[in-house]
Backbone as numpy.savetxt, mean C-alpha at the origin, in Angstrom:
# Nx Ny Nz CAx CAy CAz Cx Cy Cz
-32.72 32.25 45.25 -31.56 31.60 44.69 -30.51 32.65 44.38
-29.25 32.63 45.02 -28.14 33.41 44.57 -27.47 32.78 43.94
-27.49 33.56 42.76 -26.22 33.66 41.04 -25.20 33.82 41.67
-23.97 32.97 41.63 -22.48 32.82 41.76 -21.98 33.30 40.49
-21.37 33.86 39.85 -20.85 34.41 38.45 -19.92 33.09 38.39
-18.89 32.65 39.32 -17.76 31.60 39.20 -18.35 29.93 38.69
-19.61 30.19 40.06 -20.32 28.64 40.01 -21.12 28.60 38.30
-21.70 30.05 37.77 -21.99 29.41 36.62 -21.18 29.21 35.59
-20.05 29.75 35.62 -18.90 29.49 34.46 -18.54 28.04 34.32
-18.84 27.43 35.87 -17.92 26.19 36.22 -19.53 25.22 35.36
-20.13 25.64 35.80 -21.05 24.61 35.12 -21.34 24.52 34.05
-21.38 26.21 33.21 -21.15 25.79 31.69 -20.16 25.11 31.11
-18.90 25.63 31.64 -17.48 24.28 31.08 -17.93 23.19 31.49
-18.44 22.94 32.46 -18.83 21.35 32.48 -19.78 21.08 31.77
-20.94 22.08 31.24 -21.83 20.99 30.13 -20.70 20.74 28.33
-20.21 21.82 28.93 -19.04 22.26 27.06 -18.31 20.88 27.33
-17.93 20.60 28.32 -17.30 19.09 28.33 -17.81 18.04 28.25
-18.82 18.13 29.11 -19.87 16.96 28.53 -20.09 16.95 27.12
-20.50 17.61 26.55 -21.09 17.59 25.46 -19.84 17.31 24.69
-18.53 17.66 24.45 -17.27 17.83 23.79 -17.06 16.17 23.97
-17.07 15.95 25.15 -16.32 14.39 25.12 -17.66 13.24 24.61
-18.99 13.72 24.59 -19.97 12.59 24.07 -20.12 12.73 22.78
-19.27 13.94 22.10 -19.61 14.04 20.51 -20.57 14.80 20.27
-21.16 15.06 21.11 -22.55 15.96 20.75 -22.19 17.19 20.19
-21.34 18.10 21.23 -21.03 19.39 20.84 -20.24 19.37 19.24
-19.25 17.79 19.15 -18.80 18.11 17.46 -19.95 18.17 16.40
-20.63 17.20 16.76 -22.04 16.96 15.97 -22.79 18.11 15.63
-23.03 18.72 16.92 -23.93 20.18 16.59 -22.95 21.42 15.57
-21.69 21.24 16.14 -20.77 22.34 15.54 -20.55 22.22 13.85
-20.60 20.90 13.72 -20.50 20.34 12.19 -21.87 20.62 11.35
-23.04 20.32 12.27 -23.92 20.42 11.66 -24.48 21.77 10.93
-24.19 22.83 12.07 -24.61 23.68 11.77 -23.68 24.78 10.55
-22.44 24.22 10.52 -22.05 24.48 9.23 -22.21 24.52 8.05
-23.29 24.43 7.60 -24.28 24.00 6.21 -23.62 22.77 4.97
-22.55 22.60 5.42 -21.72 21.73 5.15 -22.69 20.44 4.17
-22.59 19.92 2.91 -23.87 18.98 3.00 -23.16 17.58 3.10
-24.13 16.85 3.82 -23.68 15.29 4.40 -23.69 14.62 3.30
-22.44 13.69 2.68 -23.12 12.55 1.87 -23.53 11.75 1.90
-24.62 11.52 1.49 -25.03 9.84 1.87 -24.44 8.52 1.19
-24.41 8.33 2.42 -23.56 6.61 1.69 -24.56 5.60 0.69
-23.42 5.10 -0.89 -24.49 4.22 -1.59 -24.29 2.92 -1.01
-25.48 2.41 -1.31 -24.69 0.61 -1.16 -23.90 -0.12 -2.12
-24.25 0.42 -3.10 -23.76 -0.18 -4.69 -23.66 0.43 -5.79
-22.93 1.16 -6.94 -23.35 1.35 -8.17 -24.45 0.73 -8.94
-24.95 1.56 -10.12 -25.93 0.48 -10.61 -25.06 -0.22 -11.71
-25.22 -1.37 -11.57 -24.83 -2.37 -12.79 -23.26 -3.18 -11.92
-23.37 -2.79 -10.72 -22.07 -3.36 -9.72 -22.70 -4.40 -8.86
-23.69 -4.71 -8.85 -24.40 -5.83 -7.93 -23.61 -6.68 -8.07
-23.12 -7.86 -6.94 -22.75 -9.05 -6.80 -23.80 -10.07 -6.64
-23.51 -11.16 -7.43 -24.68 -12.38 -7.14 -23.97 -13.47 -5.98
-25.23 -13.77 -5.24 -25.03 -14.44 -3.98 -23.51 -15.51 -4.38
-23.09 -15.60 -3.22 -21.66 -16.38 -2.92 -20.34 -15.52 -3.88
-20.60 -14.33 -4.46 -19.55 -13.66 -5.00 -19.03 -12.37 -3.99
-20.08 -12.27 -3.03 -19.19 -10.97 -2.14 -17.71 -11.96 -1.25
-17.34 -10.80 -0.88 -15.91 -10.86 -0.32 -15.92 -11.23 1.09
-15.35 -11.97 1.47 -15.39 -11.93 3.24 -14.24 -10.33 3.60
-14.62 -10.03 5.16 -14.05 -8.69 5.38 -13.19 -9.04 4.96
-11.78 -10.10 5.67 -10.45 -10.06 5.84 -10.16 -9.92 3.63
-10.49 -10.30 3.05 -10.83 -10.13 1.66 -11.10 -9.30 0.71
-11.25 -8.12 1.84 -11.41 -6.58 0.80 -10.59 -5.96 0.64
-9.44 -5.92 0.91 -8.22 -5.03 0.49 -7.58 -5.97 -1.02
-7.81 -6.98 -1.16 -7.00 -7.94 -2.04 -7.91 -7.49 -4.11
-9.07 -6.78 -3.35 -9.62 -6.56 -4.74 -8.74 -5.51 -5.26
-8.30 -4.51 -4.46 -7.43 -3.05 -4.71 -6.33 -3.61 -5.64
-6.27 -2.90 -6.66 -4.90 -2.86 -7.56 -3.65 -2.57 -6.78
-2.55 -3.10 -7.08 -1.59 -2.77 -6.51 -0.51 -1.90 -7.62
0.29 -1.21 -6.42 0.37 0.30 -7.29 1.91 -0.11 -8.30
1.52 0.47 -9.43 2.56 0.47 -10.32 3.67 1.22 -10.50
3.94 2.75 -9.74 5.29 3.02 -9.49 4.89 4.11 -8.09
5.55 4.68 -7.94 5.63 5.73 -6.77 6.43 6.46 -6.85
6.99 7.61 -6.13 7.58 8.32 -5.37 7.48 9.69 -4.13
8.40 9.53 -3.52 8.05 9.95 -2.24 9.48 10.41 -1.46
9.20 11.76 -1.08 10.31 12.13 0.04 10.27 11.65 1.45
11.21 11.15 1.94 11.40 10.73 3.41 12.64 11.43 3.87
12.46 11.63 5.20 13.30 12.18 6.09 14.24 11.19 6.95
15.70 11.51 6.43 16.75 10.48 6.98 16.99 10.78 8.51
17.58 9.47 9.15 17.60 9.91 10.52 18.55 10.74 10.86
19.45 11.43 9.68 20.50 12.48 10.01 19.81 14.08 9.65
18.68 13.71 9.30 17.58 15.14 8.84 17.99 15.43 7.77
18.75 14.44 6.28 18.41 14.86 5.45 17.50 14.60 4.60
17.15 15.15 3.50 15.86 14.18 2.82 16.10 13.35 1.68
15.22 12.39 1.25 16.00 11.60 0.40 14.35 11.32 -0.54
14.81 11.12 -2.07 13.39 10.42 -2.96 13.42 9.40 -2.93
12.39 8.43 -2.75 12.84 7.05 -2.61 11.85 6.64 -3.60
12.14 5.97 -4.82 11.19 5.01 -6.03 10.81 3.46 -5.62
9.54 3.63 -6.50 8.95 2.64 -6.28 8.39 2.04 -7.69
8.66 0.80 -8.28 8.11 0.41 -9.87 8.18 -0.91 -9.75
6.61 -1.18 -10.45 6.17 -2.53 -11.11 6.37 -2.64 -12.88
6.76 -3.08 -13.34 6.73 -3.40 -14.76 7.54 -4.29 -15.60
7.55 -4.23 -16.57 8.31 -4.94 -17.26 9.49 -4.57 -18.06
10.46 -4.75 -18.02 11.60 -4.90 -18.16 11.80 -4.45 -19.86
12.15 -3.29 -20.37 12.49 -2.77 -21.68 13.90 -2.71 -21.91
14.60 -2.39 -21.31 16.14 -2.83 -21.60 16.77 -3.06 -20.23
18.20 -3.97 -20.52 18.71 -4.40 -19.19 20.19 -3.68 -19.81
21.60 -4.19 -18.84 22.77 -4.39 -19.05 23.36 -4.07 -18.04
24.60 -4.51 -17.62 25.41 -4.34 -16.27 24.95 -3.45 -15.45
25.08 -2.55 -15.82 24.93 -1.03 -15.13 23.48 -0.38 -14.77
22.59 -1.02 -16.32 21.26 -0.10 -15.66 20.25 -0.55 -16.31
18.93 -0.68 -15.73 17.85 -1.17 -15.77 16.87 -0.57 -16.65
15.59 -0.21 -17.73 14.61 0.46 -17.77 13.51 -0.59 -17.77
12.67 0.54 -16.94 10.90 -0.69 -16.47 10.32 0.18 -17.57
9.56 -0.43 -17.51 7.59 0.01 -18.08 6.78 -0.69 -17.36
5.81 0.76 -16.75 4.92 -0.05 -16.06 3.69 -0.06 -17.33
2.87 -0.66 -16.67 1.39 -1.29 -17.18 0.63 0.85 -18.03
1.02 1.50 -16.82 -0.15 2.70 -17.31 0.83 3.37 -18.47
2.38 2.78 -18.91 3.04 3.39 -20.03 4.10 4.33 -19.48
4.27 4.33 -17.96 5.30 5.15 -17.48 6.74 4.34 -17.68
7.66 5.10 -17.91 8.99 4.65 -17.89 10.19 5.19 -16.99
10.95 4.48 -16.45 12.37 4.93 -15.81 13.28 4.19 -16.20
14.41 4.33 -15.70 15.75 4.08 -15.74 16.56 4.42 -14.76
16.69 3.39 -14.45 17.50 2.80 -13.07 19.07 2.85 -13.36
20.09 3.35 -12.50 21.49 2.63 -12.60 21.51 1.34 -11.73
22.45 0.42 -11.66 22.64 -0.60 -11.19 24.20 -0.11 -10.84
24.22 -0.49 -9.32 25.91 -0.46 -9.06 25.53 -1.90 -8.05
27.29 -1.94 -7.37 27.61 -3.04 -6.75 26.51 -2.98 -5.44
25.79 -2.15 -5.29 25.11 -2.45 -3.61 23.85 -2.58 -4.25
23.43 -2.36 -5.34 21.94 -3.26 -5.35 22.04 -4.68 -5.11
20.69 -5.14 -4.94 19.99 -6.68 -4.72 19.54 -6.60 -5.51
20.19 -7.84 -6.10 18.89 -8.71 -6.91 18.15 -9.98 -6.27
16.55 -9.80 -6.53 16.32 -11.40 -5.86 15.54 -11.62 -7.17
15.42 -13.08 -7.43 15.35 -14.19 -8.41 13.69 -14.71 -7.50
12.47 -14.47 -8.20 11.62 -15.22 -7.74 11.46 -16.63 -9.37
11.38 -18.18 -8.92 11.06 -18.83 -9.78 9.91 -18.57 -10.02
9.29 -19.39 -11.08 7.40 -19.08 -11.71 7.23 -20.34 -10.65
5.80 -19.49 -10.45 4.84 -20.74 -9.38 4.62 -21.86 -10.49
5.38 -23.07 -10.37 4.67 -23.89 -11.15 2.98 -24.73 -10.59
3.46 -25.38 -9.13 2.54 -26.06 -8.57 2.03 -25.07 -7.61
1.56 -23.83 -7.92 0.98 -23.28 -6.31 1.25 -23.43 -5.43
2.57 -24.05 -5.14 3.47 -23.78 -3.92 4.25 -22.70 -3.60
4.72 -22.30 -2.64 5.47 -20.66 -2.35 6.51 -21.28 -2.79
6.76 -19.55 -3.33 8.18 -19.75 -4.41 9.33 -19.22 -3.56
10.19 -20.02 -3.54 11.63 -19.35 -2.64 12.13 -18.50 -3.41
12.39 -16.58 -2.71 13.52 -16.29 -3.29 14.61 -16.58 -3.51
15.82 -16.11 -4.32 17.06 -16.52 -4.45 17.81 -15.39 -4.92
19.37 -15.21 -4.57 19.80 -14.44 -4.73 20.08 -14.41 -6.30
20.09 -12.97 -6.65 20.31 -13.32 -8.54 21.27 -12.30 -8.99
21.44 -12.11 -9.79 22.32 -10.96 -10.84 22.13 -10.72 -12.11
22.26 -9.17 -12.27 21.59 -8.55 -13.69 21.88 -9.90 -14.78
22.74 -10.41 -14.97 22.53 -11.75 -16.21 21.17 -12.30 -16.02
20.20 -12.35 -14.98 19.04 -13.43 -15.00 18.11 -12.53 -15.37
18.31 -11.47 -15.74 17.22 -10.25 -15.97 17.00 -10.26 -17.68
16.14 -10.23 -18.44 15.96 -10.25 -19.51 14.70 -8.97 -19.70
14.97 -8.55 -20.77 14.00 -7.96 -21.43 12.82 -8.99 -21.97
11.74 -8.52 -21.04 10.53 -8.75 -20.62 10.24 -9.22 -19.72
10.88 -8.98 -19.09 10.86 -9.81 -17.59 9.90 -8.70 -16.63
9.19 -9.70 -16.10 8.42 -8.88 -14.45 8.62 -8.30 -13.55
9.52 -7.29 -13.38 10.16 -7.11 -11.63 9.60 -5.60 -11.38
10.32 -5.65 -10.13 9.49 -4.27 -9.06 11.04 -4.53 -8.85
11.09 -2.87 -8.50 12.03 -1.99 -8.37 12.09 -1.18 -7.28
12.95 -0.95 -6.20 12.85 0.04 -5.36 14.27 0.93 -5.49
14.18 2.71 -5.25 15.37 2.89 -5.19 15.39 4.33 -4.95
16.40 5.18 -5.42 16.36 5.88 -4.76 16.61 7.39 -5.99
16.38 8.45 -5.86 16.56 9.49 -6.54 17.24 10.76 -6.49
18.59 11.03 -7.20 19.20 12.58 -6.24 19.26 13.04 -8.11
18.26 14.30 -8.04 18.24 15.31 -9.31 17.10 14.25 -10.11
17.96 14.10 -11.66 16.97 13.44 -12.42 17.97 11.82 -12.48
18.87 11.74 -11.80 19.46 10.38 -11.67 18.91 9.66 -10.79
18.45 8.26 -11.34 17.39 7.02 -10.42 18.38 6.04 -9.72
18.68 5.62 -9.09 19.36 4.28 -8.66 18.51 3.80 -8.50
18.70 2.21 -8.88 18.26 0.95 -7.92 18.44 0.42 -6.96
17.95 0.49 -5.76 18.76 -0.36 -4.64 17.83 -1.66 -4.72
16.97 -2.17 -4.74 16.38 -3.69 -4.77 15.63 -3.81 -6.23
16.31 -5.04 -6.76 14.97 -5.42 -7.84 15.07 -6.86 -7.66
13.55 -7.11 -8.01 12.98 -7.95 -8.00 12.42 -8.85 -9.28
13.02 -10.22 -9.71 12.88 -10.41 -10.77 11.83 -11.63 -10.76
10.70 -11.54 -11.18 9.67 -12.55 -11.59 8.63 -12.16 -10.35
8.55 -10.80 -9.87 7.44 -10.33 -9.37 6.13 -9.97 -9.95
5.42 -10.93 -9.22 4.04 -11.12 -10.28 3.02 -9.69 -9.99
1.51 -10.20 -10.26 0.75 -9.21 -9.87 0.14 -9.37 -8.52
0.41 -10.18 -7.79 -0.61 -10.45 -7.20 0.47 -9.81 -5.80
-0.77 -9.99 -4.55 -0.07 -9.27 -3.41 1.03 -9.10 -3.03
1.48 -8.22 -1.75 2.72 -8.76 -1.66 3.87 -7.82 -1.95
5.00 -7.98 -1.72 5.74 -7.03 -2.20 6.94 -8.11 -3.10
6.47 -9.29 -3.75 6.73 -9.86 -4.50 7.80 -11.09 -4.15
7.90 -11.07 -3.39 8.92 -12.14 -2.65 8.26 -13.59 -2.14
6.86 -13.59 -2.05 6.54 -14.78 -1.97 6.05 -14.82 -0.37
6.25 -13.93 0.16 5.69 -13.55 1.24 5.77 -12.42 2.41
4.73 -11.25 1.31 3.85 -10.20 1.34 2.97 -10.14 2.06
2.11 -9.56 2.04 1.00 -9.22 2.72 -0.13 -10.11 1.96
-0.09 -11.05 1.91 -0.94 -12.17 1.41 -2.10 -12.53 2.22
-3.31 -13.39 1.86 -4.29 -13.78 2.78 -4.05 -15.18 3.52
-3.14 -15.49 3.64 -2.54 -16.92 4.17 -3.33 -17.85 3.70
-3.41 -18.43 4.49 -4.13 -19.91 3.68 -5.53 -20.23 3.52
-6.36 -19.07 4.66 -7.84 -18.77 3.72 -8.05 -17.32 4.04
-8.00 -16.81 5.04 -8.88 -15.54 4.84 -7.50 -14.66 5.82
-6.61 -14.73 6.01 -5.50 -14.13 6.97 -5.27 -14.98 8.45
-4.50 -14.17 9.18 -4.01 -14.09 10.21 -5.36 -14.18 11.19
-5.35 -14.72 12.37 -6.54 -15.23 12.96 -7.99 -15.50 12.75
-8.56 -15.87 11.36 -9.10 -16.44 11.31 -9.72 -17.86 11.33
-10.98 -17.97 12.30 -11.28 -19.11 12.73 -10.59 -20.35 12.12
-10.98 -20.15 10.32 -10.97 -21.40 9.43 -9.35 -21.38 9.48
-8.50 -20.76 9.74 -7.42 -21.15 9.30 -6.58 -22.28 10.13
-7.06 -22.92 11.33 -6.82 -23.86 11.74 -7.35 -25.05 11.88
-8.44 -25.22 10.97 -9.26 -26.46 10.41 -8.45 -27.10 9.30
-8.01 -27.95 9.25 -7.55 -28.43 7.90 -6.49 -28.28 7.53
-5.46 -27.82 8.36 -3.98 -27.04 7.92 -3.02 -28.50 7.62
């Protein structure tokens, strides 16, 4: 048998590929990193669910809290950068010009209000029917009121560009139609065309 020096290079890249594209070679490379694996629990103790209380899949994101303020730099399409806010809470003082929330964990801001914010007006669900937004203005805003806030930040000055007044807790980005589970479990599920 004559050793090719070329033919065996070619065949080790081809097992390095084999092995690279079946996962094997990541597998071995990870493994041997002493790295330690965690093992997955099934449950906390004292977190058990009793039969007919687990979640269907489409149903597991809806247990997650939804977040009470934010912020975050984004990149404008002219490449500059901009802070853009994000707040759930309740309403501690209002007046023409400017807003302050409190959220739930005790954080506070203060918003200006000029002529290019939105206001939208959600009514209270009386009958569990979807609630139409409506256009509104700082007069419908009261101290204690529910709303989410989006807006924007240059230094330690906040603007408001959207608030949202009678935004509840529940999914959604409060308008009445969010990212909700539709009418049983989401968007193509079987049951959702039985009974509509």
């Amino acid at each position: 048998m004559v050793r090719d020096p070329l033919r065996m290079r070619k065949a080790m890249l081809a097992g390095a590929v084999a092995l690279a594209l079946s996962g094997t070679g990541v597998a071995l490379a990870w493994s041997a990193t002493g790295t330690p694996t965690p093992s997955p629990s099934q449950t906390a103790p004292g977190q058990q669910k009793a039969p007919g209380q687990q979640k269907a899949p489409g149903q597991q994101k809806s247990r997650h809290g939804q977040p009470l303020h934010g912020e975050a730099v984004v990149k404008q399409p002219d490449g500059t950068f901009q802070t853009v806010l994000e707040q759930r809470g309740t309403v501690e003082s209002v007046s023409d010009s400017a807003i302050t929330v409190k959220s739930e964990d005790g954080f506070i801001q203060s918003y200006a209000v000029n002529a290019d914010t939105r206001i939208t007006k959600l009514p209270a669900a009386d009958d569990g029917a979807g609630r139409k937004p409506a256009a509104g203005s700082m007069a419908d805003i009261a101290a204690g009121d529910t709303v989410r806030v989006a807006g924007v930040k240059d230094g330690d000055q906040a603007t408001a560009k959207r608030i949202v007044d009678g935004a509840g807790d529940g999914p959604g980005l409060g308008l009445g139609r969010g990212h909700g589970m539709g009418k049983k479990m989401g968007a193509g599920n079987h049951q959702d065309g039985e009974g509509a």
